[in-house]
Backbone bond lengths (Angstrom), bond angles and torsions (degrees), N, CA, C in turn:
res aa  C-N    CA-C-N  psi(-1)  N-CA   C-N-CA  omega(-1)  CA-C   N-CA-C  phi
1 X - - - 1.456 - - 1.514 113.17 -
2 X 1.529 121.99 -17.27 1.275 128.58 -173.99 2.342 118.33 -50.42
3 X 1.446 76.07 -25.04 1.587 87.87 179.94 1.405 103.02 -99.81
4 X 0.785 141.83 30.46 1.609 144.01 167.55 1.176 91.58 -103.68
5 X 1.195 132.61 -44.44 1.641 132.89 -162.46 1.359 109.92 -59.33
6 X 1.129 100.38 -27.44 1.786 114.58 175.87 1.135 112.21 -59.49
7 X 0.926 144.11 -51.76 1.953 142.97 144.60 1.466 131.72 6.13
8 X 1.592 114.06 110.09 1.176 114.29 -147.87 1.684 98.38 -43.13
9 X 1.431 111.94 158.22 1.496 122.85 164.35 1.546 102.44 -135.95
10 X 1.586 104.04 129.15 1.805 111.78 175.24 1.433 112.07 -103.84
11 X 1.312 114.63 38.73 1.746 119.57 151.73 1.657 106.77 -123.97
12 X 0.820 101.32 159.99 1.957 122.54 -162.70 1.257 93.74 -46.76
13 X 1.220 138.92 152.66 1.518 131.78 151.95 1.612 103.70 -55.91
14 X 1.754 91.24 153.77 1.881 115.01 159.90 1.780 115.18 -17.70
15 X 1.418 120.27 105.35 1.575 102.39 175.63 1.743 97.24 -72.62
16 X 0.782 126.07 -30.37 1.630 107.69 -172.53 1.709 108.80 -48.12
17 X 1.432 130.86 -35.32 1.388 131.70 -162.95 1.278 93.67 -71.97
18 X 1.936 119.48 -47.28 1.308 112.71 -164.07 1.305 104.55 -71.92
19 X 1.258 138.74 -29.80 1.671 138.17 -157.36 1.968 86.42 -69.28
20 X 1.006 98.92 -37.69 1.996 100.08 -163.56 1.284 97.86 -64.98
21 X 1.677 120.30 -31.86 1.626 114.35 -152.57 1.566 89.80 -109.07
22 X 1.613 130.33 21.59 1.450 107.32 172.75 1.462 89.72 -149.99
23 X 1.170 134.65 68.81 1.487 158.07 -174.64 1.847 90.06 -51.99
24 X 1.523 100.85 -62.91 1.575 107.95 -168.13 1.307 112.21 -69.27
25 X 1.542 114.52 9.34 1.651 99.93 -177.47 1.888 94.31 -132.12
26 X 1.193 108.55 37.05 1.737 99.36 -170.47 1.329 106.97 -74.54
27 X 1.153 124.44 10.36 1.602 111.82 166.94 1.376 99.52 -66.77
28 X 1.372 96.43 -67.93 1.790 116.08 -166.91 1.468 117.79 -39.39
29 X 1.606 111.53 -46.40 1.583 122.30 177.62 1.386 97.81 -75.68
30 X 1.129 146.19 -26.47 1.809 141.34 170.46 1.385 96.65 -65.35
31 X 1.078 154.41 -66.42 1.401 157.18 -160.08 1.286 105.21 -76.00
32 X 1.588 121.28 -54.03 1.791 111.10 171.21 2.006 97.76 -53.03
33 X 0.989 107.13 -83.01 1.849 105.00 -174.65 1.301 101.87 -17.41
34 X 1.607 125.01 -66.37 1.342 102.55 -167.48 1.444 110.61 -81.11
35 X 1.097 132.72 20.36 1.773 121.38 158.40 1.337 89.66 -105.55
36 X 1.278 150.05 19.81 1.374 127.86 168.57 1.607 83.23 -102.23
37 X 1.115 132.57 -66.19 1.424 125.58 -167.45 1.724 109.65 -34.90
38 X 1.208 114.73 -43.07 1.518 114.63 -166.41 1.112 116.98 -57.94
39 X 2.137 113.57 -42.03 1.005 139.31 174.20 1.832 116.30 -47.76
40 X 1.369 99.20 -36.90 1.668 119.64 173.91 1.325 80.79 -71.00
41 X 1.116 149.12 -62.67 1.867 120.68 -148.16 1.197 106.52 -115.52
42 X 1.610 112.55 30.75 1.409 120.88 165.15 1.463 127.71 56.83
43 X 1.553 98.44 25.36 1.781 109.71 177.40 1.536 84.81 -82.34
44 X 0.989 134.96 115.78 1.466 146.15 165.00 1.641 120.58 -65.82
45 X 2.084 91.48 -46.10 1.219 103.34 -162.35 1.709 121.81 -72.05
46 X 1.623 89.49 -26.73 1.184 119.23 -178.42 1.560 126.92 -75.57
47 X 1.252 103.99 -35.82 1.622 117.73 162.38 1.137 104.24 -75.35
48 X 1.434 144.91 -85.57 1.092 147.89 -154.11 1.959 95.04 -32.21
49 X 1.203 106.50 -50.71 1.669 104.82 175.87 1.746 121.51 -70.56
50 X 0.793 113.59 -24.28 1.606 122.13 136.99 1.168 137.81 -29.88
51 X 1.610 107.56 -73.94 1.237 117.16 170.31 1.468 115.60 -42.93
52 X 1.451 115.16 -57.25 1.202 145.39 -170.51 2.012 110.14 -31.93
53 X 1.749 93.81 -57.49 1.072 108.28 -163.76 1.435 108.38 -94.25
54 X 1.606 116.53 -1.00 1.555 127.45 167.81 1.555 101.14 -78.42
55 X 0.919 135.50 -61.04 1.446 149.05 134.91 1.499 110.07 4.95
56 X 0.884 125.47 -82.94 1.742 137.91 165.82 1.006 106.94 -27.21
57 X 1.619 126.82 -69.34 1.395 136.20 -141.14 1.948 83.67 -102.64
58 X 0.921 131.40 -2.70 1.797 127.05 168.06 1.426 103.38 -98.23
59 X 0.812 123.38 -38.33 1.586 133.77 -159.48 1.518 111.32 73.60
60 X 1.602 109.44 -56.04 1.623 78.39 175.10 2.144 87.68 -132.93
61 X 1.603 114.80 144.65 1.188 101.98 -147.07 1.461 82.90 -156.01
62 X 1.871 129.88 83.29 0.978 112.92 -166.30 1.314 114.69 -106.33
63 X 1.325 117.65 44.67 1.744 140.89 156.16 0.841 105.35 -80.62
64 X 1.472 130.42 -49.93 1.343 137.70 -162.73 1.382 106.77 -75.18
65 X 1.657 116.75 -48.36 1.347 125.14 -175.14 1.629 107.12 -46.25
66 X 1.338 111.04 -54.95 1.556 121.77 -164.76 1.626 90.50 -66.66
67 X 1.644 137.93 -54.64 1.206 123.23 -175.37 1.775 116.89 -43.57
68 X 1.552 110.42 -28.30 1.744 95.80 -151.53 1.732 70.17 -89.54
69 X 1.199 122.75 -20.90 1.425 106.11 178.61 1.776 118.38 -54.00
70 X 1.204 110.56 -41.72 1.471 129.47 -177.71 1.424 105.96 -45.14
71 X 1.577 103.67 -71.70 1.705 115.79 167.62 1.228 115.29 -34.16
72 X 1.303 126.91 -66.42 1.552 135.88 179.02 1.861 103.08 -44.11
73 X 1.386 106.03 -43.62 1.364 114.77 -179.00 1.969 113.79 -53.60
74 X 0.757 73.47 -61.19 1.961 107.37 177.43 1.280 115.16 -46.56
75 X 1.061 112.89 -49.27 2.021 159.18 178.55 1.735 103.79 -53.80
76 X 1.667 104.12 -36.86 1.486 125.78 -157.77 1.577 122.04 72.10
77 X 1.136 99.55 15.57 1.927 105.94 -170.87 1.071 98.51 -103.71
78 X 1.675 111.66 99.85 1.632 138.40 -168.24 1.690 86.23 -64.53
79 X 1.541 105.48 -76.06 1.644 98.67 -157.45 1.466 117.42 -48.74
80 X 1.281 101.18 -30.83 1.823 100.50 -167.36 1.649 101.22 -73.38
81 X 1.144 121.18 -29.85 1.936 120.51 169.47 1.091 101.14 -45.16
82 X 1.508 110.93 -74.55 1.766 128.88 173.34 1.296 95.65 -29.27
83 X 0.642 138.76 -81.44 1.534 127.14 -144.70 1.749 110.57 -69.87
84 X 1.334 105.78 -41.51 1.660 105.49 170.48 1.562 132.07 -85.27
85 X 1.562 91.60 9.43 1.608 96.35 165.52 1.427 114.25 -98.98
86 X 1.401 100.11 -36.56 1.338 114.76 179.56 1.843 107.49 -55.28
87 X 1.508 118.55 -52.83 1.044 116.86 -170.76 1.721 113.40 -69.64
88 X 1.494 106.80 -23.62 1.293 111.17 170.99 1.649 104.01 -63.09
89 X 1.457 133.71 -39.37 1.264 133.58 -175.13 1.474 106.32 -63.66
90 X 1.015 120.48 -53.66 1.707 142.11 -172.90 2.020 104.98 -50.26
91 X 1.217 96.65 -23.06 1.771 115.66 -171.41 1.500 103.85 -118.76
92 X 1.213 129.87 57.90 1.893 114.83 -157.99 1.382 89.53 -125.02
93 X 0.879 138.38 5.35 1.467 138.36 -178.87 1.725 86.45 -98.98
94 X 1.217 143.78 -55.85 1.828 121.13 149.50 0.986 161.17 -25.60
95 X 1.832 95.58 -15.11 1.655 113.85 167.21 2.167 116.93 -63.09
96 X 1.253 90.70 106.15 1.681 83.95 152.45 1.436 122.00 -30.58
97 X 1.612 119.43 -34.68 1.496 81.85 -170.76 2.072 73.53 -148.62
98 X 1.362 99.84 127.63 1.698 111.04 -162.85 1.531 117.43 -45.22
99 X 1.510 104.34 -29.69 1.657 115.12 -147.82 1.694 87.94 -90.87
100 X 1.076 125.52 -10.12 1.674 130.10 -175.25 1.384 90.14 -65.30
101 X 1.560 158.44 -45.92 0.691 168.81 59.19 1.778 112.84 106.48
102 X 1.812 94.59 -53.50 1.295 118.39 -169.37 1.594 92.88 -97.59
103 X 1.406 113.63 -42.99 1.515 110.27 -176.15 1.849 112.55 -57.14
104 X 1.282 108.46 -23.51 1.889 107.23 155.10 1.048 122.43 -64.37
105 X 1.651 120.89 -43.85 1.799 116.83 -171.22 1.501 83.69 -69.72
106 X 1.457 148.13 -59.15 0.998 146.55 -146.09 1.814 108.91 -50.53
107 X 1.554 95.63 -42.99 1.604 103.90 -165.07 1.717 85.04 -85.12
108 X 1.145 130.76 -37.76 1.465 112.92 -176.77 1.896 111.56 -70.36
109 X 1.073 129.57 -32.57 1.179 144.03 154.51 1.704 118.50 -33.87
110 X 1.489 123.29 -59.26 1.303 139.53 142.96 1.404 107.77 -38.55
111 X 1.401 129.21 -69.65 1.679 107.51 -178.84 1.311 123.40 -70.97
112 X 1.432 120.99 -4.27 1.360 114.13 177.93 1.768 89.32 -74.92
113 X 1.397 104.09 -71.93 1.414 112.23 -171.09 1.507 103.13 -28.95
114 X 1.704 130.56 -64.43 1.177 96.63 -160.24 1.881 130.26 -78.10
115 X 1.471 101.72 15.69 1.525 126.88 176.82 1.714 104.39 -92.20
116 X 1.488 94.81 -11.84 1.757 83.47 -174.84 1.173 125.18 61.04
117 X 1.589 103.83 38.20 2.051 120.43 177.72 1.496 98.56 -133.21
118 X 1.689 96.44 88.08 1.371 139.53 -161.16 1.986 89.68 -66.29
119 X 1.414 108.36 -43.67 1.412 98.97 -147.98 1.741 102.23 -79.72
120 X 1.596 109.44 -31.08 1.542 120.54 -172.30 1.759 95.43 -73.83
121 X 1.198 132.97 -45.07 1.219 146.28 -179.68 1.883 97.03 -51.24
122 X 0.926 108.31 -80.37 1.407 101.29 171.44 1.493 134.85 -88.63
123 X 1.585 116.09 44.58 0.917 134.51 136.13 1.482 104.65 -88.43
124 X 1.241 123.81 -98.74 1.493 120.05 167.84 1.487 105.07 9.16
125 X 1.514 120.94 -84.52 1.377 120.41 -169.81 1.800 116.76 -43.19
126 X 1.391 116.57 -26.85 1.271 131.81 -160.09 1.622 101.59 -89.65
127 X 1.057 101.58 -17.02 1.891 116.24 -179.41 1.705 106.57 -80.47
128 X 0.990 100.41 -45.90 1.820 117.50 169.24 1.428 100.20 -55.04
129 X 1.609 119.96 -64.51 1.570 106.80 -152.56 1.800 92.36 -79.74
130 X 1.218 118.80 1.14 1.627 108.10 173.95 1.387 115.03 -51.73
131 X 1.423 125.24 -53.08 1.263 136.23 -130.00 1.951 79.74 -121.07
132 X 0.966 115.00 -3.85 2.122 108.16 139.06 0.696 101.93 -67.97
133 X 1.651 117.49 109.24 1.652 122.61 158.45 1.383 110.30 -74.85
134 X 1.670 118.81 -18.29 1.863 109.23 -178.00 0.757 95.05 -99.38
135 X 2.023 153.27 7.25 1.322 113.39 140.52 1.504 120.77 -113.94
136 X 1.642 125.82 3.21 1.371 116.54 175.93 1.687 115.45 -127.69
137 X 1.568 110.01 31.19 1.384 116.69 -176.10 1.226 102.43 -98.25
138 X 1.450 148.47 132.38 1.110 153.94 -172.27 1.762 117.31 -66.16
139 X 1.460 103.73 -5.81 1.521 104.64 177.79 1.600 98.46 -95.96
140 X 1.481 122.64 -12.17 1.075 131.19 179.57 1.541 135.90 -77.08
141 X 1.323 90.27 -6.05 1.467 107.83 -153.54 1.396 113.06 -78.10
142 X 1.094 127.19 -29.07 1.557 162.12 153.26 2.183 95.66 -28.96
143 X 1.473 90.33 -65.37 1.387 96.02 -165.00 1.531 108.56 -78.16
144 X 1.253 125.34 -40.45 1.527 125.89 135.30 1.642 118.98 -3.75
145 X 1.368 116.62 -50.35 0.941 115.26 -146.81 1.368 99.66 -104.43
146 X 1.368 99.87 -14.87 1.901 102.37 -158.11 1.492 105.88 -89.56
147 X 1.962 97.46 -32.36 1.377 96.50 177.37 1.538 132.65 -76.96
148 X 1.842 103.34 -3.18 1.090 108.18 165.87 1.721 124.70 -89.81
149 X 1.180 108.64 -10.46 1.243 105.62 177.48 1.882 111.16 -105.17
150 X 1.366 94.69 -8.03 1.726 89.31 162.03 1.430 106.31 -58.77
151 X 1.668 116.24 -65.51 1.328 131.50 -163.15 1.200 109.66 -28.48
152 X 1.482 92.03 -61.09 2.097 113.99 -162.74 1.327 91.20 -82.12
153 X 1.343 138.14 -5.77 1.914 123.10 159.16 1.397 103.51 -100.27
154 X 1.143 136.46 -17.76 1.635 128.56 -163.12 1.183 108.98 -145.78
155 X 1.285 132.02 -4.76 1.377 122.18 -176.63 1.774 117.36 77.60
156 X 1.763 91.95 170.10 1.878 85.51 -173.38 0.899 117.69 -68.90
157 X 1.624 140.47 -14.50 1.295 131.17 -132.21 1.845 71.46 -103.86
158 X 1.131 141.62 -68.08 1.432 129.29 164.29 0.995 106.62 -26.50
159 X 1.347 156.57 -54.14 1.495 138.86 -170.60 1.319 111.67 -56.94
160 X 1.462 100.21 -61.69 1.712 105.38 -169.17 1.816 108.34 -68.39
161 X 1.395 118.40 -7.38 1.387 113.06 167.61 1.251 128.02 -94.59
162 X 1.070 124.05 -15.12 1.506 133.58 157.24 1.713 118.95 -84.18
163 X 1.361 105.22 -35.85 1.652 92.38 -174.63 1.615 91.92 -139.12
164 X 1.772 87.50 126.97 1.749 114.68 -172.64 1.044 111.74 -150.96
165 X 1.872 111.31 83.51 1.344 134.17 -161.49 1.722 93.09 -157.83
166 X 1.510 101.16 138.15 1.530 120.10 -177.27 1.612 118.98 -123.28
167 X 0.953 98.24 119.25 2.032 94.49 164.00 1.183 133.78 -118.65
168 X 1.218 103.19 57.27 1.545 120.76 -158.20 2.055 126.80 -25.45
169 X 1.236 88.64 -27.39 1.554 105.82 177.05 1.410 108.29 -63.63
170 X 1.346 128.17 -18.15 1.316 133.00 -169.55 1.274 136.24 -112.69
171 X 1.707 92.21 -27.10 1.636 131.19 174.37 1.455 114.25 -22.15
172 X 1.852 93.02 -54.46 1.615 103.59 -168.86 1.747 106.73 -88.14
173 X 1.386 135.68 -24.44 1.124 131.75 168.97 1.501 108.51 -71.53
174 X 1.298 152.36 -30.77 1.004 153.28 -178.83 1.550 96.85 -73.08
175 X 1.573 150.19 -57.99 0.970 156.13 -172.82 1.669 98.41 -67.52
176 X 1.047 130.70 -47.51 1.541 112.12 166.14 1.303 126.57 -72.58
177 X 1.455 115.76 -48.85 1.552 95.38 146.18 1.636 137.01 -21.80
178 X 1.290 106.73 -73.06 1.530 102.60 177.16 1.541 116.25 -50.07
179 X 1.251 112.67 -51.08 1.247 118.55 169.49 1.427 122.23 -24.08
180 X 1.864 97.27 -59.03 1.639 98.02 -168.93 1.886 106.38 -94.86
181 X 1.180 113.37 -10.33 1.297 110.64 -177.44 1.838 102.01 -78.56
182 X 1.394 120.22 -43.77 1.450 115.31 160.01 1.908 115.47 -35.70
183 X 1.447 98.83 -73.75 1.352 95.30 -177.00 1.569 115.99 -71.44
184 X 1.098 118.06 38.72 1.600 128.32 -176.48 1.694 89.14 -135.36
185 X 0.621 137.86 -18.71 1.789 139.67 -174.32 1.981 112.02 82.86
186 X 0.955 107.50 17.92 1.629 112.00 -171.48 1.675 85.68 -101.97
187 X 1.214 115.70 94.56 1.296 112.52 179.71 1.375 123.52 -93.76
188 X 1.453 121.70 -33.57 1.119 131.68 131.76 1.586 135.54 -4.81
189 X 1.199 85.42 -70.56 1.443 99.17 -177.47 2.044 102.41 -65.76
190 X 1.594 102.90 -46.86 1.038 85.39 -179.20 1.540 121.58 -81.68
191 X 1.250 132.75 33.20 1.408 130.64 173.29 1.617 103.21 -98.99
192 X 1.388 109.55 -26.32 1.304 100.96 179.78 1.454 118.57 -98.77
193 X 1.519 131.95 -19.28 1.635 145.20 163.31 2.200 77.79 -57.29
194 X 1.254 129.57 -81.67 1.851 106.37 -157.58 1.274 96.84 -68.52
195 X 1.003 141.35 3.28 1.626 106.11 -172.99 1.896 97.98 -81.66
196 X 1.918 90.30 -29.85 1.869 67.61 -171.83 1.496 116.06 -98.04
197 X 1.764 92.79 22.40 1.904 90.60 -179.26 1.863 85.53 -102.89
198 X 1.196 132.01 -9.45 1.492 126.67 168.04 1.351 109.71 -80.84
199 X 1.250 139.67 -43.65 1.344 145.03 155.83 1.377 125.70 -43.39
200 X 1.335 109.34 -14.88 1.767 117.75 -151.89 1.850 83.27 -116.45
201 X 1.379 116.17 -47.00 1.459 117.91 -178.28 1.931 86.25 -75.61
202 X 0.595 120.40 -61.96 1.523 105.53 -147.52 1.507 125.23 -74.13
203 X 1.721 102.80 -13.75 1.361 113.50 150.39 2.204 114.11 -56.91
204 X 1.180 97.70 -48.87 1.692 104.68 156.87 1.499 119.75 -4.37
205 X 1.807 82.48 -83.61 1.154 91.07 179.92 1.284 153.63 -96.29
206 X 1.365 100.70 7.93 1.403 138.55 177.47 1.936 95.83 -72.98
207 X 1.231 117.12 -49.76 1.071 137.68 170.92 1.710 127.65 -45.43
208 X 1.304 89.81 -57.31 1.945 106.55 168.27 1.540 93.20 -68.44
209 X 1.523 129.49 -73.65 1.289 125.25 -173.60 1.567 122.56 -34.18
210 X 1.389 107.74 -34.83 1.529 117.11 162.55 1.568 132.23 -63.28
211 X 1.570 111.46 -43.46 1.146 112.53 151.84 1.481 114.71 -79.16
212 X 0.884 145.07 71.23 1.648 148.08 136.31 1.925 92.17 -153.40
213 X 0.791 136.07 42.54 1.420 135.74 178.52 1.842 113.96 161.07
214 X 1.510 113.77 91.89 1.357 118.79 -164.23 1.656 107.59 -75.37
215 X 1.300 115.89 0.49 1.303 113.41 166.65 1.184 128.83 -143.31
216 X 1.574 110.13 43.17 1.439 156.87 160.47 1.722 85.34 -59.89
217 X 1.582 109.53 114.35 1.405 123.00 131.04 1.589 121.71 -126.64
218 X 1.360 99.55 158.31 1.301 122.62 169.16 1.578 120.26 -56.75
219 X 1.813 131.45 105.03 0.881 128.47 170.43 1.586 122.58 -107.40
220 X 1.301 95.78 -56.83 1.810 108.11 -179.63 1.336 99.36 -144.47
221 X 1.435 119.15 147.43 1.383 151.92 -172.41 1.495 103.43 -46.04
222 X 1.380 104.37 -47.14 1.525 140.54 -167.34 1.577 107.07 -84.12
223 X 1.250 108.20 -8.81 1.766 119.96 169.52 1.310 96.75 -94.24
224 X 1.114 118.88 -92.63 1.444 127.64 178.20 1.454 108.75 -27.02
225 X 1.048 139.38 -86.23 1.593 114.13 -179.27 1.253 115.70 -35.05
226 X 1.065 127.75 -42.17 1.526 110.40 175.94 1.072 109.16 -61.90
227 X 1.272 136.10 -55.68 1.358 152.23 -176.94 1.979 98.50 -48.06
228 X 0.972 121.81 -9.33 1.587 127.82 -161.01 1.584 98.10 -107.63
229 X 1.574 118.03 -48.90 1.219 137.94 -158.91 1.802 105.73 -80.84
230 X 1.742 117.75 -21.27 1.065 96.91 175.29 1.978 106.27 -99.21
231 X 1.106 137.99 19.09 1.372 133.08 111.81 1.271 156.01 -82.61
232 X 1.441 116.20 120.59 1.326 119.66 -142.39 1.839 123.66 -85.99
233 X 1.590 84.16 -4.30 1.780 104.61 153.36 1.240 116.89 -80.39
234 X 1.238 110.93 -65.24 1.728 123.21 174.78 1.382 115.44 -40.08
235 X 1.580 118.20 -49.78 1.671 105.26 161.79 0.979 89.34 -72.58
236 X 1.612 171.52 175.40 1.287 140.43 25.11 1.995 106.73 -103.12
237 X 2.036 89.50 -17.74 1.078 90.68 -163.32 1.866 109.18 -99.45
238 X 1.501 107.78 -19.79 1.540 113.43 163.84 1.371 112.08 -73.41
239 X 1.108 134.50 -8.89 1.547 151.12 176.92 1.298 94.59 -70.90
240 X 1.384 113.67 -61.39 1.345 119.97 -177.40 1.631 123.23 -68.71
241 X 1.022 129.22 -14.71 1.572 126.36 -131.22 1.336 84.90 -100.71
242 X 1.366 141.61 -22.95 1.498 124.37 -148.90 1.425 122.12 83.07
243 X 1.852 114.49 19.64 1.710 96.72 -170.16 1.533 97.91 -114.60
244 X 1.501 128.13 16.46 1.144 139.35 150.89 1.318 117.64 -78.69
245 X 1.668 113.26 -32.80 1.612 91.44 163.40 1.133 137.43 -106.05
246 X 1.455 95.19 13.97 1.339 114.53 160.44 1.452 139.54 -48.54
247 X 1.740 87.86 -46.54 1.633 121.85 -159.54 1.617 95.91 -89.54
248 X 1.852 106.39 -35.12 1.582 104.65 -170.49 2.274 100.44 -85.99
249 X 1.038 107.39 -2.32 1.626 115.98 176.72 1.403 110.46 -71.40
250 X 1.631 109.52 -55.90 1.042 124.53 -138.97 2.017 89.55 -98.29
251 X 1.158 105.48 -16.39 1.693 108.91 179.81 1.777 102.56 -77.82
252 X 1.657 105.72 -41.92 1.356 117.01 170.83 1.509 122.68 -30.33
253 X 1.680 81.75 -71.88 1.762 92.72 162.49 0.871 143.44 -131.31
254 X 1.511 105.23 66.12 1.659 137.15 112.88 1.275 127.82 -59.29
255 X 1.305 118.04 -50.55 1.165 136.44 -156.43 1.648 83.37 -75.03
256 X 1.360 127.02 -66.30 1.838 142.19 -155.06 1.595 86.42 -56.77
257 X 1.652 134.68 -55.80 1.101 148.99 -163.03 1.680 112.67 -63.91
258 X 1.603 95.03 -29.41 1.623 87.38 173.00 1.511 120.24 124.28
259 X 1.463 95.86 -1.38 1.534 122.06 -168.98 1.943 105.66 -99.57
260 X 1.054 132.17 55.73 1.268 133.78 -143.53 1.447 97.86 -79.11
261 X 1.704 139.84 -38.32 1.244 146.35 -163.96 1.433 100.83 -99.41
262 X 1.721 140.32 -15.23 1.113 126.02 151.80 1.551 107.00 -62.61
263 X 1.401 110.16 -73.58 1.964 97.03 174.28 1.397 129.31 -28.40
264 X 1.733 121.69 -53.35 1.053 104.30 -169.58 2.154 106.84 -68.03
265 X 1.439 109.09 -32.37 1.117 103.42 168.97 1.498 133.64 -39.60
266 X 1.756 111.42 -37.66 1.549 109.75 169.06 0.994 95.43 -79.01
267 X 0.981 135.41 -41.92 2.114 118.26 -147.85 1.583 89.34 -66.69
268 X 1.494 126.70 -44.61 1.983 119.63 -168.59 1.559 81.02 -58.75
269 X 1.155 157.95 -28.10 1.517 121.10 -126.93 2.057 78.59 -122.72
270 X 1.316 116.18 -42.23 1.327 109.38 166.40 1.573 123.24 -56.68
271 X 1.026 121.73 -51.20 1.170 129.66 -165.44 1.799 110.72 -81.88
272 X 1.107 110.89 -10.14 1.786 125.29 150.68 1.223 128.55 -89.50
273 X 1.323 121.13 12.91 1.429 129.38 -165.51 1.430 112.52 -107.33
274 X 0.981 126.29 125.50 2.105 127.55 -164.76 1.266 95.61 -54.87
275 X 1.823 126.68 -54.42 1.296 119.67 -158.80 1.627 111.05 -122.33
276 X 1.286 102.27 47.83 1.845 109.75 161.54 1.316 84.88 -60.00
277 X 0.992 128.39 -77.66 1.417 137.51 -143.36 1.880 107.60 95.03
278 X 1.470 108.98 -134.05 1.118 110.35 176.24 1.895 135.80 -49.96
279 X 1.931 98.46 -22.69 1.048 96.92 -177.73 1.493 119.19 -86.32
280 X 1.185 114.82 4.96 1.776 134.13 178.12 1.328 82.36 -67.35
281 X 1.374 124.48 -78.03 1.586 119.98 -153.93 1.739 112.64 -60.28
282 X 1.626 105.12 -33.87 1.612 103.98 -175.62 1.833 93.56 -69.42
283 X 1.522 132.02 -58.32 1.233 129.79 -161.99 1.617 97.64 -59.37
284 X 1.766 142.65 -48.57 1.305 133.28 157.53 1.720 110.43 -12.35
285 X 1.405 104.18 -65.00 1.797 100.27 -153.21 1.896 86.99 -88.91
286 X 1.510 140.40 4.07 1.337 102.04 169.24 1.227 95.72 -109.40
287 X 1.368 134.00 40.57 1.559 145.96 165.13 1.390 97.62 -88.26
288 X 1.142 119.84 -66.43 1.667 143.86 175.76 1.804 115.58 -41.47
289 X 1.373 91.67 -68.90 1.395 112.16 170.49 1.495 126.97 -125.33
290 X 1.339 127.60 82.14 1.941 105.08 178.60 1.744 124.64 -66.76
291 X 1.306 87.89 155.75 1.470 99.56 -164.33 1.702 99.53 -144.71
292 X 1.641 108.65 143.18 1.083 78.98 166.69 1.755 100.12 -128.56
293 X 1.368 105.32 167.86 1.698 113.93 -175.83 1.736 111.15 -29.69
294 X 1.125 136.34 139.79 1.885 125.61 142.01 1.682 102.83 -66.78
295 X 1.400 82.35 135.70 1.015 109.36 172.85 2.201 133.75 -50.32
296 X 1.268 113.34 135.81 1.316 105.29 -165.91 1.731 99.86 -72.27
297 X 1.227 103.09 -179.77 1.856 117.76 177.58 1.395 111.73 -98.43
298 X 1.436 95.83 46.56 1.703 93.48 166.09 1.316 140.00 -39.40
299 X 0.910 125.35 140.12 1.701 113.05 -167.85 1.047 112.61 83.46
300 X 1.601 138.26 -35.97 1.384 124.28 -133.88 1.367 116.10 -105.18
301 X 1.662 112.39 5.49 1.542 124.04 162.99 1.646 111.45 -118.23
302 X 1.629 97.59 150.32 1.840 101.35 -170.61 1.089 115.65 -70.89
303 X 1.073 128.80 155.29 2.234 119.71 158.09 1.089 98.34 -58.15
304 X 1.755 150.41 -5.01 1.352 126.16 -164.23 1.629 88.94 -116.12
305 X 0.991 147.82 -0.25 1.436 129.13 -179.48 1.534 126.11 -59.45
């Protein structure tokens, strides 16, 4: 299970790792810790002044920045988040640990989304899949391409058996992407944002399944979940992960794209699965009937709201 842990997370990393890795700045990490604690018992007023003075005594300290952002978050004061995530981004070469980096576009990504400012939201998200060199590096593009036309000639269970490689930092921007490029009508686009957030989870778990079984390989999609379902961590935590709606996104648009027998193929393999959860019952009724989403109101809110 140790490589599952690797999985994006959108709260700050562990302060205990950072207090060890900045010996020469333990004022600063004593004062961030205790405005993170406050934040746990919802003294707002009290952290936010914390942060403040971790900040001071770092000079420039962009843990702290993203925390008073949190408060502001918490607070409901959209712009003032915006503005202290952003400045935490603007300073990211200061993070203790680099990849924290993405866990800001992520939280700025979330406030666009929940403002319904589709285009700043996925910009942000589009900043993440940059710094995927296996899907937006120009030597890459080739393999980009190959894994989409395996799919749409052979299906996933060929995808996920030939290519079993993860970049976890990206996992979750690629899965909102698809997400929103489906409900945006760019369906296209979104077959290739899930294929590599289904590839990126399912290397995962191909991975955990390996450590609890040293001669655990990867055959069919439809192995491996089973193979998932008789541990009762391992489902609790693919249950959780988002790679069910991944699988039910990316069948969506297939199906919208023109690919009608790859979709119905995920929806049987979702909709038989112990721990889809909800997407068993949605992949059931587009077995029955397909449908695809209405479309979101793109465009139709400002970046300044």
């Amino acid at each position: 299970m140790h490589r599952l842990l690797l999985a994006v997370i959108l709260a700050i990393p562990a302060i205990a790792v950072f207090a060890q890795a900045s010996a020469g700045r333990s004022e600063d990490w004593i004062l961030y810790e205790r405005a993170n604690a406050m934040v746990a018992q919802h003294e707002y007023g009290k952290a936010l002044q914390l942060y403040k003075e971790a900040i001071v005594a770092a000079g420039i300290f962009p843990e702290a920045e993203v925390g008073i952002g949190d408060v502001f978050f918490e607070e409901g004061e959209f712009q003032l988040a915006r503005m202290q995530y952003e400045k935490a981004y603007n300073i990211k070469k200061g993070f203790q640990i680099p990849e924290t980096q993405y866990q800001v576009l992520y939280k700025l990504s979330g406030l666009f989304e929940s403002r319904e400012m589709y285009r700043p939201m996925e910009d942000a998200l589009l900043k993440v899949v940059s710094d995927d060199k296996r899907f937006s590096a120009s030597e890459n593009s080739r393999l980009k391409t190959q894994i989409e036309k395996n799919y749409l000639d052979k299906g996933i269970d060929r995808v996920l058996f030939l290519y079993q490689f993860n970049v976890g930092f990206a996992t979750e921007a690629h899965s909102r992407l698809g997400w929103f490029y489906y409900r945006s009508g760019r369906y296209g686009q979104a077959v290739q944002q899930l294929l590599y957030a289904v590839i990126y989870r399912a290397a995962e778990i191909s991975a955990a399944l390996h450590d609890r079984d040293a001669d655990y390989q990867f055959k069919t999609l439809s192995d491996a979940l089973s193979a998932v379902e008789d541990s009762k961590q391992l489902s609790s935590y693919v249950a959780n992960s988002g790679f069910f709606k991944d699988l039910y996104y990316l069948a969506g648009s297939s199906y919208a794209a023109g690919y009608p027998t790859h979709a119905t193929d995920l929806w049987k393999l979702i909709s038989t699965s112990k721990i889809a959860g909800k997407y068993a019952g949605l992949a059931a009724r587009q077995i029955r009937k397909p449908w695809t989403e209405e479309l979101l109101g793109v465009g139709q809110k400002s970046t300044n709201n």
